[in-house]
C-alpha positions as CSV (number, residue, x, y, z in Angstrom):
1,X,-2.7,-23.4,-5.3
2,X,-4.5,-20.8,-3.4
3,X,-8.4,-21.4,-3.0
4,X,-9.7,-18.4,-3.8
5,X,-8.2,-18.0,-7.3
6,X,-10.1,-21.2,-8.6
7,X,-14.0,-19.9,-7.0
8,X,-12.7,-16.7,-8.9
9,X,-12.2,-18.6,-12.0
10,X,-15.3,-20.7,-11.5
11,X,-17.0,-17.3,-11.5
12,X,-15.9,-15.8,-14.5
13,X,-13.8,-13.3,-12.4
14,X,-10.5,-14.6,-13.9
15,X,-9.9,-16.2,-17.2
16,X,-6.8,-18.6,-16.8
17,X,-6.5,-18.7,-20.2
18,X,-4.6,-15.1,-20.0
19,X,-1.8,-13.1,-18.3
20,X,-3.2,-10.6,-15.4
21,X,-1.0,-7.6,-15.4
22,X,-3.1,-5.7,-12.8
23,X,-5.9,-6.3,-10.2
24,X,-8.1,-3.7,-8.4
25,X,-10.0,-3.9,-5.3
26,X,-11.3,-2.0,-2.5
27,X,-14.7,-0.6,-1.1
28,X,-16.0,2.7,-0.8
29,X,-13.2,4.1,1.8
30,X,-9.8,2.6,-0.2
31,X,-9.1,1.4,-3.3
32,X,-6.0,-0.5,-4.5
33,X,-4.4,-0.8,-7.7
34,X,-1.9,-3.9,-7.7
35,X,0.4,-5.0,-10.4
36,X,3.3,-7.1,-9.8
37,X,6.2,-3.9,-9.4
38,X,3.8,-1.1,-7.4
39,X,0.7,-1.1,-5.5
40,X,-1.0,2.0,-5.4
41,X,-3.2,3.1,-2.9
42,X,-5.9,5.1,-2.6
43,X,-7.7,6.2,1.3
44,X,-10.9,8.6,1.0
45,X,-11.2,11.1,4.0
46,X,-14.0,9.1,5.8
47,X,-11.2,5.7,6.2
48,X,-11.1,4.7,9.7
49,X,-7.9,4.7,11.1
50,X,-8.4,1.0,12.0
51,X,-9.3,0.1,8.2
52,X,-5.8,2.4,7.5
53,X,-4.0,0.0,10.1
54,X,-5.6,-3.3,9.1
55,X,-4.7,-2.1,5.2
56,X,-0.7,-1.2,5.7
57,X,-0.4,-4.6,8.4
58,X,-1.3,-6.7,5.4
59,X,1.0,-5.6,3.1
60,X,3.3,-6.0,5.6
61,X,2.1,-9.8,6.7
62,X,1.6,-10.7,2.7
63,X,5.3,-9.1,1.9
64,X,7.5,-7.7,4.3
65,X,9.7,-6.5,1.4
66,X,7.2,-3.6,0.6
67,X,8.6,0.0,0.4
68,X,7.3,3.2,0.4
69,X,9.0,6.2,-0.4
70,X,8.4,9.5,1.6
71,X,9.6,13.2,1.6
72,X,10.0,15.0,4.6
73,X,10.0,18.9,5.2
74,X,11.5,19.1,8.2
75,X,14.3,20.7,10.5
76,X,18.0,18.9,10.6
77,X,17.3,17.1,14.3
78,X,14.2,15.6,13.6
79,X,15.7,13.5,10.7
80,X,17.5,11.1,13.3
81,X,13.9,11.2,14.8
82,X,12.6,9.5,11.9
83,X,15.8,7.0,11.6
84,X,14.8,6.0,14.9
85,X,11.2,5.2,14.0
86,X,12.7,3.1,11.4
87,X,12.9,5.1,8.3
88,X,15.7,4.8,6.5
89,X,17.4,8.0,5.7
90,X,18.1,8.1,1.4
91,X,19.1,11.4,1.1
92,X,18.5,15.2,2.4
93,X,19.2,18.4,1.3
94,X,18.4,22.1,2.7
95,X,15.3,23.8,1.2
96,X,13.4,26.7,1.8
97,X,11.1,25.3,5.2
98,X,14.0,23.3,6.5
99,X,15.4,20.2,5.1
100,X,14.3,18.0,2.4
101,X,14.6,14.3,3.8
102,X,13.5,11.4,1.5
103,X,13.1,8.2,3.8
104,X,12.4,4.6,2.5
105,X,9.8,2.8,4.9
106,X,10.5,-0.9,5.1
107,X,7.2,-2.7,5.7
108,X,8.9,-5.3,7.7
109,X,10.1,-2.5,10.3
110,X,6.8,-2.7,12.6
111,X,8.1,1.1,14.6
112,X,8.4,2.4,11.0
113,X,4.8,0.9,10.1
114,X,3.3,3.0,13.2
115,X,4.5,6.4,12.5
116,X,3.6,5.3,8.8
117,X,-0.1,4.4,9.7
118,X,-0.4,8.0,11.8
119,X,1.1,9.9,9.4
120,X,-1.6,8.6,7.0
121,X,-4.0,9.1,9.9
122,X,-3.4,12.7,9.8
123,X,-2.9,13.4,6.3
124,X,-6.9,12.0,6.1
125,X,-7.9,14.9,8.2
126,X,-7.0,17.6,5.2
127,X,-7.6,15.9,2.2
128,X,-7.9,12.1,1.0
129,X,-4.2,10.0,0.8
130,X,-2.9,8.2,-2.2
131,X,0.5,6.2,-1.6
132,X,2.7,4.4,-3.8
133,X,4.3,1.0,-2.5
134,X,7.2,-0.6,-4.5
135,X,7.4,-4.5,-4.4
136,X,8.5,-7.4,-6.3
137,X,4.6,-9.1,-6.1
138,X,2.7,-11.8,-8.0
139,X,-1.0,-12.3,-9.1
140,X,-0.8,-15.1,-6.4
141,X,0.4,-12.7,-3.8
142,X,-2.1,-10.2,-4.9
143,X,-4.6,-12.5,-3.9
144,X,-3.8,-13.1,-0.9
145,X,-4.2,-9.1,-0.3
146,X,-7.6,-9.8,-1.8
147,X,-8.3,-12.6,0.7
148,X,-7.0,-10.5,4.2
149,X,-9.0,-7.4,3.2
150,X,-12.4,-9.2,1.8
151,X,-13.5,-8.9,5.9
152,X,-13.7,-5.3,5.0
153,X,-17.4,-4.3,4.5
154,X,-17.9,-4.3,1.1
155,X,-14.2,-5.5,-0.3
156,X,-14.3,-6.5,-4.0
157,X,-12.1,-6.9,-6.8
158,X,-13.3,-4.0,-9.1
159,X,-11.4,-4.4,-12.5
160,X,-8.6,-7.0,-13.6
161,X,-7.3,-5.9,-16.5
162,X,-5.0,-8.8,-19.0
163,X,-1.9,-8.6,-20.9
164,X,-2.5,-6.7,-23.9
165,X,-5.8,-4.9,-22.6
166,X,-3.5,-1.4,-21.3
């Protein structure tokens, strides 16, 4: 099994003996909030862009089946702009500023990933960023998150909470 689930055991992180429905981890600049259908993410306003990058890459190199729904206020010709970065177009509509465009972003579309990582990128500028990703995960895959982000200065899990703890 995967080596860093039995040090966490050995260290009283885990207890074996019972279900985890969610793990959280970060440092001072994100924070995640993993459970086995949605991982939610948190970036403050001082995340790097490289931390951004190195943060969406691993979802992506953990579980390429990752999605992340986005809305789009934009006019009708720059929707084909976005299909060809890789979203993929669910549905549009007109609204008041343009058109309403919800995209899925596949994580294992690596053109999609880019414009996902700048847009993020330039969201941080105005405000801090929380995102929503949609998976089918596992505590096992979870950890492996845990393991490719622990280079992060000052990574840690932060809170696992068990199966009839909610």
């Amino acid at each position: 099994m995967y080596e860093e689930i039995p040090r966490l055991i050995k260290d009283n992180i885990v207890d074996e003996t019972r279900d985890i429905t969610s793990i959280e981890m970060g440092c001072d600049s994100v924070q995640l909030s993993c459970t086995t259908g949605k991982i939610k993410v948190w970036f403050g306003r001082q995340t790097s862009s490289d931390v951004v990058k190195k943060v969406i890459n691993c979802f992506s190199k953990i579980d390429s089946s990752l999605i992340h729904e986005k809305e789009i206020i934009c006019n009708f010709e720059q929707i084909p702009v976005y299909e060809n970065h890789g979203y993929t177009l669910i549905s549009y509509g007109k609204a008041q500023d343009g058109y309403r465009a919800i995209f899925n972003i596949q994580f294992s579309k690596q053109n999609a990933l880019e414009l996902f990582v700048e847009s993020i990128v330039t969201e941080l500028s105005e405000s801090e960023v929380n995102k929503v990703l949609h998976w089918t995960g596992s505590i096992a895959r979870i950890m492996l998150i845990f393991h490719e982000l622990k280079s992060i200065d000052g990574w840690d899990i932060t809170k696992i909470e068990y199966r009839g703890e909610e």
